[in-house]
N, C-alpha and C positions, 0 to 999 in steps of 0.2 A: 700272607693270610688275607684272606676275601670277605668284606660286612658289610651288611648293608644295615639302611635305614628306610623305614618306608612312613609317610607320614599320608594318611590318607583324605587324601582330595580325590577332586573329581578326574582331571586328568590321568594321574598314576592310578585309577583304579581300572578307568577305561582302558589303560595302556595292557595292566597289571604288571607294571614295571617298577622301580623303588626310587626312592628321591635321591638318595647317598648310596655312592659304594665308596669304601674306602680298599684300595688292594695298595697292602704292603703301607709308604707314607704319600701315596696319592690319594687323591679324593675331588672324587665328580660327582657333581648333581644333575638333577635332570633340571628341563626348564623349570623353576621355578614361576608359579603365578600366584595373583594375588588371590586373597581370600573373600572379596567383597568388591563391589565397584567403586570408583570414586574419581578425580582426578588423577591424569597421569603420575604428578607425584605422588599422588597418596600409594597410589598402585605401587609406586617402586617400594617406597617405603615399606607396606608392608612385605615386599618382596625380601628385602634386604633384614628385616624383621626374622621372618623365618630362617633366611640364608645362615644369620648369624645365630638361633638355636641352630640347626641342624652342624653346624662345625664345632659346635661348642659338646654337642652328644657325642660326635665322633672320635673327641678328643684331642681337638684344635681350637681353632678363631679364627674371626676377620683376619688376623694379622697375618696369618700363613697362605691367603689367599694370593693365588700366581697371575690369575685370570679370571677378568669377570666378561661374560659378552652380552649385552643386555637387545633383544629384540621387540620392537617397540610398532606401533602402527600411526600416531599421530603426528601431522608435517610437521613438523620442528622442533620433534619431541627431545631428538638432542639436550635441551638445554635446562631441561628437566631431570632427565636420566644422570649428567652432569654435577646438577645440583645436589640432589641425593646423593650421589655416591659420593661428592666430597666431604657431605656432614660425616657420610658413614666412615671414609676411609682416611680423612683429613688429607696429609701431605704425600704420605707413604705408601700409595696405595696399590693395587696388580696393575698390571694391563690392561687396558679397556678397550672396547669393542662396540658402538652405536648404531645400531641399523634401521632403518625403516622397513617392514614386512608388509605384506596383503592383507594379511588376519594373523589372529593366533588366536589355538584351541578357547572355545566356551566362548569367544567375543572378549576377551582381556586385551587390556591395553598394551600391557609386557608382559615377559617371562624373560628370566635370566639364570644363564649357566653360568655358576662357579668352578673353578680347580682348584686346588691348594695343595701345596707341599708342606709335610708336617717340621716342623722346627725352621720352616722359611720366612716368619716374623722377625728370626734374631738373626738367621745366616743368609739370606738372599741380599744380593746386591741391585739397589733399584736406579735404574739410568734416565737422567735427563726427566727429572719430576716435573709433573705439570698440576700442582696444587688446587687450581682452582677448580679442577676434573675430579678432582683426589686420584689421580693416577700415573702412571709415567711413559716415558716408551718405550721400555721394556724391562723386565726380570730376566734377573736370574739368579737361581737356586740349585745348588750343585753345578751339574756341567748345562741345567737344562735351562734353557733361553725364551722366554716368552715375550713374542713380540705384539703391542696393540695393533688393534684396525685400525694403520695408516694411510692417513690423506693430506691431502698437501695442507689442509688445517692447522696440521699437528707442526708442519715446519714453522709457522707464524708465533715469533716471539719466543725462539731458541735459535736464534744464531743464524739462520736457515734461510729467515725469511726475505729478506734481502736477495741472496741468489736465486731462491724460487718466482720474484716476482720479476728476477730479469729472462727466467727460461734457463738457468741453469742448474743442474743438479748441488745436491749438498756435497759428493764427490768432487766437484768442483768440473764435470764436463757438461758442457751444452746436451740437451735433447736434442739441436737442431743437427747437432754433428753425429748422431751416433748413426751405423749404418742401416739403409734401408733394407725393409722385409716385406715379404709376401702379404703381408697384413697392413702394414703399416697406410696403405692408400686408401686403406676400408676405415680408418679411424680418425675422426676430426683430427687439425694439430692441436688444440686447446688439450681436448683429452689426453691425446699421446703427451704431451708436453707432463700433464698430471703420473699417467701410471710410469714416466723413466724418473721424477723427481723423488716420488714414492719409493722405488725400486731399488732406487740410487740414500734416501735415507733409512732404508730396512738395511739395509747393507752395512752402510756405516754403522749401526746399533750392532750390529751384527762384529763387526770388527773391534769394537770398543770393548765390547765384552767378550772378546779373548776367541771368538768363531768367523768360520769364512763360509763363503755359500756352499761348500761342500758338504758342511756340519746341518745342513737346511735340513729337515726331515718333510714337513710338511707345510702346506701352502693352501692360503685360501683366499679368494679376491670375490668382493662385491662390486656391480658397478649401477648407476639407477635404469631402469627401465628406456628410459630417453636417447641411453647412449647404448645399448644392448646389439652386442654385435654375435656372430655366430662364428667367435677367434676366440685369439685368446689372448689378447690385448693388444697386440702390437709384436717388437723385437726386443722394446726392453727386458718386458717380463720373460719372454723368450729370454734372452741373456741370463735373467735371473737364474731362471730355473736350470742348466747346463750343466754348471758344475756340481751339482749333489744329482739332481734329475728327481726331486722332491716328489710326495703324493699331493694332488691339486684337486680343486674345487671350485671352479667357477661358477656363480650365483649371481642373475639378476635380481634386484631388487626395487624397491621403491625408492628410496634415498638412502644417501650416506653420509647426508650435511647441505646443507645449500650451497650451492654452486658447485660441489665435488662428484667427481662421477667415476672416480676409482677409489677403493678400498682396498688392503693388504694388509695378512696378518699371516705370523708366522710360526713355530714349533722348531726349534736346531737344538743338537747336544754338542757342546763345545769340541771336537780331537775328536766326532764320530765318525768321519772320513773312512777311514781303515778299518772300521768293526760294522758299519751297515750293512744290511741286506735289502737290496731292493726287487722288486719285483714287478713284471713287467706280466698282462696278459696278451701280450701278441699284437695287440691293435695297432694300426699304423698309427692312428690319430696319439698314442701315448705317447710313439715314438716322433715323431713330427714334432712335438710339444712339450718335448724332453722333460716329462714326469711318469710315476711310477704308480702301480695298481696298491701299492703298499710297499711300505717302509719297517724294515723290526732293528730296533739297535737294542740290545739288551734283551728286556723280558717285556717290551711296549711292541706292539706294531699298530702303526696308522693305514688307515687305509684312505683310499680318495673317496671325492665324492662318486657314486657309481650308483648306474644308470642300467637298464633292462635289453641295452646294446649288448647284439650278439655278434661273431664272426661275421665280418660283410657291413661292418656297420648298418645290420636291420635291427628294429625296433621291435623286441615283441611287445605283442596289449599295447598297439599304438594306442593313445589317448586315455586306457582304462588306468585308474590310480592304485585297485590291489591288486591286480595282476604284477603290474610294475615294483609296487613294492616285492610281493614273493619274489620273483625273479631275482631283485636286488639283493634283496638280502642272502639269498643262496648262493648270487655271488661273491659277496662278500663273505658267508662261510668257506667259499671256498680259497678264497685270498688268506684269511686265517689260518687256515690248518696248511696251507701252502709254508705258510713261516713258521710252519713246526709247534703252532700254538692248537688248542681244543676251541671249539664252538661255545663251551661255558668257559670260556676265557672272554667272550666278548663283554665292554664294561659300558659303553656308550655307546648309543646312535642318533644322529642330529639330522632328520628327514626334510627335505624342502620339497613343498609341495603347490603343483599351479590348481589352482580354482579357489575359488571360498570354503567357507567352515564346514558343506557339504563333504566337500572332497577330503578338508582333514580330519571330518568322521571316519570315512570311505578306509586314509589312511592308517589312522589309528586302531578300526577294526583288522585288519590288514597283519598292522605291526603285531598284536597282543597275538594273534593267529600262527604266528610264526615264532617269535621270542617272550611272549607273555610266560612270567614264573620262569626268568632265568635269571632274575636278580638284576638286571641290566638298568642305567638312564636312557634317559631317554628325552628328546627334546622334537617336537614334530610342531613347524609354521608354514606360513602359505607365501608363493612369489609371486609373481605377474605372468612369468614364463621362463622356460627353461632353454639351453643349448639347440634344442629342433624343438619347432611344432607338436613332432607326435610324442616328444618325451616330459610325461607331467611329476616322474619323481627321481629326485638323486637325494641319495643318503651318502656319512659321510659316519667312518667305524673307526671306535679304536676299542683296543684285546690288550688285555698286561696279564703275562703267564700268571696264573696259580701258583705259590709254593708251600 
């Protein structure tokens, strides 16, 4: 059973999209923003403010939250975003997720997506807490595994940090050993050193809690602007992704912590190995980079982040922002109903988009034109730049059958 909630702001009306869907005991919101100006904190706060009516209507709480991802625009807004969330979530709290973006809709400082699983306050098991955060490194509730945007930060002060500061993974193998790739001459060693440490402790979470990278479904990596390559990070992350062949989303961004220049966050269902469906469109580039146009285990499919790239690796509506969007999204309908799900199955879409506020007007007019009045979230912020020059939007879907 499919509800929503619509609370009306400026965003969701321009979208004309809803703030909460709840399908079945999920529940996603759109970007949450604030209601007024003020300090980055203030900002969160009243974000978190709403966050917690809107779970509390749907007939949850804070405490079922799996995932918070908070997108923020001020340098070293981190430690703000941080602070708030631990008043709100104390010791025990989701998965977290810190990013620095270009803008975000109306000039707000943040906006933040929630998830929650309902009855995940008393049965989800939370690993490796990090209290002062209010959050941990990962969830999980039922078989599903929620893992935080991991940076070698997160190894600092669990056990971890010791081996990451000699260059070796929490796995216990060197970076400098593992085998070269096609990428790997394109990427500082400092960085490289970052995303196989990263790669190597999503893993280990990943194993603790009863999954192996087979059980991956979906994948997402930020890296800053500074170190923006046109890969896909190196061979670790390549390793990574192999065994499931997970849906990916590579995003530059503006930061993701001081001195960190990789980001990884993850999505797995424990023993989904032998029930996934993945799907592949053709592209060589998917297959080179062993991920998938979309993933369905159950009645969810993810879809990756996905771009206005056609057969030939052409770009149509080089540079235009709603051209790109329509296209995208059509692909992504068709990635949908590819895994046997309907187009009103779609429940979220989280758009990343290059230019200023102009362009995520641009976008937003764009989105509502296409999925406005289908009960959808929705979350639309701005990058630096994307994957090529001519490509300014990748969107990134996920659909939970109707029953």
């Amino acid at each position: 059973m499919r509800k929503s909630i619509t609370v009306e702001t400026g965003l969701e009306k321009a979208l004309d999209s809803v703030t909460l869907v709840a399908a079945g005991d999920h529940l996603f919101t759109s970007g949450i923003a604030p209601d007024r100006p003020g300090s980055l904190e203030s900002q969160a706060r009243q974000v978190f403010q709403r966050v917690a009516g809107l779970l509390h209507d749907a007939g949850s709480s804070l405490d079922d939250a799996v995932r918070t991802r908070a997108f923020f625009t001020e340098r070293g807004g981190e430690a703000a975003i941080r602070a708030v969330h631990a008043g709100v979530f104390g010791n025990r709290g989701p998965a977290l997720s810190t990013i620095r973006m270009t803008c975000l809709p109306r000039g707000v400082g943040v906006v933040v997506e929630v998830e929650a699983v309902k009855g995940a306050g008393k049965a989800a098991t939370r690993h490796r807490p990090k209290p002062e955060w209010g959050t941990c490194q990962a969830v999980k509730a039922g078989r599903e595994i929620f893992v935080s945007g991991m940076t070698v930060e997160w190894l600092q002060g669990t056990g971890d940090d010791r081996r990451a500061s000699a260059g070796e993974s929490p796995t216990g193998r060197s970076a400098a050993a593992r085998p070269a790739g096609r990428t790997a001459q394109a990427t500082p060693p400092a960085h490289e050193r970052q995303v196989a440490q990263v790669c190597d402790a999503v893993t280990a979470a990943c194993r603790d809690l009863g999954a192996s990278l087979a059980d991956v479904l979906a994948t997402r990596h930020f890296d800053p602007v500074d170190v923006h390559r046109h890969s896909f990070q190196g061979p670790a992350l390549e390793e990574f992704r192999t065994p499931g062949e997970p849906t990916s989303a590579g995003i530059t961004v503006e930061g993701v912590g001081e001195g960190m220049t990789f980001m990884l966050e993850i999505d797995a269902v424990a023993g989904s190995a032998s029930e996934r469906r993945n799907l592949r469109t053709g592209r060589t580039f998917e297959v080179e980079h062993h991920y998938s146009r979309s993933v369905r285990v159950g009645d969810i499919v993810y879809v990756a982040g996905s771009t206005s790239l056609v057969p030939g690796e052409i770009v149509r509506h080089p540079g235009e922002v709603a051209g790109q969007v329509v296209d995208t999204l059509e692909t992504i309908r068709k990635t949908i109903e590819s895994q046997g799900l309907a187009w009103s199955d779609l429940v979220r879409t989280r758009s990343y988009i290059v230019g200023g506020p102009s362009k995520l007007d641009e976008a937003t007019a764009a989105l509502k034109s296409v999925i406005g009045g289908m009960g959808t979230v929705a979350t639309v912020t701005g990058v630096p730049v994307l994957g090529r020059p001519e490509v300014v939007v990748e969107i990134e879907a996920t659909a939970v059958k109707s029953t």
